[in-house]
C-alpha positions in Angstrom: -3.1 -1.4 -7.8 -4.1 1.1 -5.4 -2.3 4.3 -5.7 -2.5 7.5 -3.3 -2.8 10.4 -6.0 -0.2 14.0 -5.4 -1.4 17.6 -6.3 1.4 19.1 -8.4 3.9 20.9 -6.0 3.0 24.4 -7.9 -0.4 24.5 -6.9 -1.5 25.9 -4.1 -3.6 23.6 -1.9 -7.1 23.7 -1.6 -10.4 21.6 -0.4 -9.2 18.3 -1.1 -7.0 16.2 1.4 -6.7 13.2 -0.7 -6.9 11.2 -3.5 -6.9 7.7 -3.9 -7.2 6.2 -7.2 -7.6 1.5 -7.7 -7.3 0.1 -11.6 -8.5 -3.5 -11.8 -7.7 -5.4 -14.6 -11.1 -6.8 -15.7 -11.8 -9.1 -19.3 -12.2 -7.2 -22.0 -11.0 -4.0 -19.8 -10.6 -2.9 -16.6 -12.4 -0.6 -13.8 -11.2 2.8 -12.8 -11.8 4.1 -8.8 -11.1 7.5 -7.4 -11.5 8.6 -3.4 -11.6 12.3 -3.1 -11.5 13.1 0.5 -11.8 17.0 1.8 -14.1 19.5 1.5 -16.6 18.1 -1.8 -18.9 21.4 -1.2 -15.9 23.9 -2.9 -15.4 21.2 -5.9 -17.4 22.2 -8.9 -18.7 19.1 -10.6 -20.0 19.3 -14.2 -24.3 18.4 -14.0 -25.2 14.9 -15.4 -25.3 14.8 -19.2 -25.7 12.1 -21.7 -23.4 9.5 -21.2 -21.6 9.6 -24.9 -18.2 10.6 -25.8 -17.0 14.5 -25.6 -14.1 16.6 -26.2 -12.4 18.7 -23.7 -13.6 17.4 -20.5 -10.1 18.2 -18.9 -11.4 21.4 -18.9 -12.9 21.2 -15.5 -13.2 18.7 -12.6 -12.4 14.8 -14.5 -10.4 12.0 -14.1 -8.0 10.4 -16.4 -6.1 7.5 -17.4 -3.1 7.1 -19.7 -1.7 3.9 -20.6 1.1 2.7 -23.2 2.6 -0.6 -23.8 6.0 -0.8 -25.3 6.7 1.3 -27.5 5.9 5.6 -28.3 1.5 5.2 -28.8 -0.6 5.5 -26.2 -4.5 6.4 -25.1 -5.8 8.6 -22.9 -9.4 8.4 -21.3 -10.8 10.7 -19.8 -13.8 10.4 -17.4 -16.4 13.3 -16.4 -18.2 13.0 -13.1 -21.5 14.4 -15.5 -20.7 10.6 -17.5 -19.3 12.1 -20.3 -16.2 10.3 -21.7 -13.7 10.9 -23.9 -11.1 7.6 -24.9 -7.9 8.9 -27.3 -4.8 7.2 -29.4 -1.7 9.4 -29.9 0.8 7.8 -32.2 3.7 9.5 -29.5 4.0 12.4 -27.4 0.8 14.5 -28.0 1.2 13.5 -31.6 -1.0 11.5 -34.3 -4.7 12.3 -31.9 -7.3 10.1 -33.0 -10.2 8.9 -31.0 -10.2 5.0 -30.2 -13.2 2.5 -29.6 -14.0 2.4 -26.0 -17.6 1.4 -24.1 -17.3 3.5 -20.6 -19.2 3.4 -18.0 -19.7 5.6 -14.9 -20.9 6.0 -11.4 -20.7 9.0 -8.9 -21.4 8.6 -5.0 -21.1 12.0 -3.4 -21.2 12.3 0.4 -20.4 15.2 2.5 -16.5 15.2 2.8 -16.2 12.4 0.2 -16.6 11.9 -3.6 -16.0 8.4 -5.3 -16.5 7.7 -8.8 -15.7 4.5 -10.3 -15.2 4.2 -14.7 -15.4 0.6 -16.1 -13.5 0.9 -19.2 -14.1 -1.7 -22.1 -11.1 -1.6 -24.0 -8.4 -4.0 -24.6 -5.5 -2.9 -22.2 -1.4 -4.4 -23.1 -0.1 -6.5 -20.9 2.0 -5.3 -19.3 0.9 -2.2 -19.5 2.4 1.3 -17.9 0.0 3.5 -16.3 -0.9 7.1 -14.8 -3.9 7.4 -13.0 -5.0 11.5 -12.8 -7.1 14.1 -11.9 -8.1 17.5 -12.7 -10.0 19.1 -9.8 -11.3 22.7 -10.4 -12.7 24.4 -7.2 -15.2 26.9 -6.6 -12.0 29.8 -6.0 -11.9 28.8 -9.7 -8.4 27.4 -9.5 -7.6 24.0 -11.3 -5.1 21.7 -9.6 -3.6 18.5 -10.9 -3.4 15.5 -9.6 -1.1 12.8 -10.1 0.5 9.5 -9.4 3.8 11.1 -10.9 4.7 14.3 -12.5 7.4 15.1 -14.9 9.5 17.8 -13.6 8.1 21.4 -14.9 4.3 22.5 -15.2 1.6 20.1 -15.1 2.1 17.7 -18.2 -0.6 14.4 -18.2 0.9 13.2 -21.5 4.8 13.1 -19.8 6.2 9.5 -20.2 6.7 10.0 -16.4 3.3 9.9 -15.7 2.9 6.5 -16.8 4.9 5.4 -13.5 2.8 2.2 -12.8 3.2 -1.1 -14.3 -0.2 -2.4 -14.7 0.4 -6.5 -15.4 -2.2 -8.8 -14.9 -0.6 -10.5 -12.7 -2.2 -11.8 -9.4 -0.7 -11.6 -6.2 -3.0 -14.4 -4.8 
């Protein structure tokens, strides 16, 4: 599943062109990829830390993923380019937060006019499962924009069953 990623029609554009963001179904998980093409210098990307779980990493420039089966519940992980994580369970809509089991891994490969950082996520996905794939990008203007594979009409809301626009099914198309 390769989707192209869409900054919220609110915000204003910025240094980034594009993103592209691939989720790989992998056993016992699956592998996160995001492409960030445009200007990387005006991004400002949190310094490497530890890499353990932390709160509020949406704060500044991350990626996330939310994915729910059938039914209300879902989890959201969220992945800092400094390799800090964050892996959540809300029973429904931004409701009954918990923090769920999860081994993440990261990797950052920053080039000029191109940032691409990859998550493998050990977690036991459904299948099928429905999936957003996202991105909070703050720049150096100190604007955040949000980035999406879907938004729900209104401001900027991750948690939207909208988001979760992408059926993620195991399936091979080989």
């Amino acid at each position: 599943m390769v989707p192209s990623l869409y900054r919220h029609p609110d915000a204003p554009a910025g240094a980034i062109n594009s993103i592209d963001a691939e989720l790989e179904r992998l056993d016992g998980g699956a592998v996160a990829i995001f492409r960030i093409l445009g200007d990387i210098s005006r991004l400002v990307i949190p310094p490497p830390a530890d890499p353990v779980q932390a709160d509020n990493l949406w704060r500044t420039t991350c990626f996330e993923l939310f994915v729910s089966g059938e039914g209300g519940s879902y989890r959201e992980y969220n992945f800092s380019p400094s390799g800090q994580w964050a892996a959540y369970e809300f029973e429904g809509y931004r409701s009954g937060m918990s923090n769920t089991e999860a081994r993440i891994e990261t990797e950052l490969f920053q080039e000029k006019n191109e940032l691409q950082f990859s998550a493998k996520i050990g977690a036991e996905f459904p299948n099928p499962a429905y999936v957003g794939l996202t991105a909070v990008i703050q720049e150096t203007d100190g604007e955040i924009r949000y980035w999406s594979n879907a938004f729900a009409p209104g401001k900027p809301d991750f948690h939207a069953a909208a988001v979760r626009s992408l059926l993620f099914d195991g399936v091979s198309a080989e």
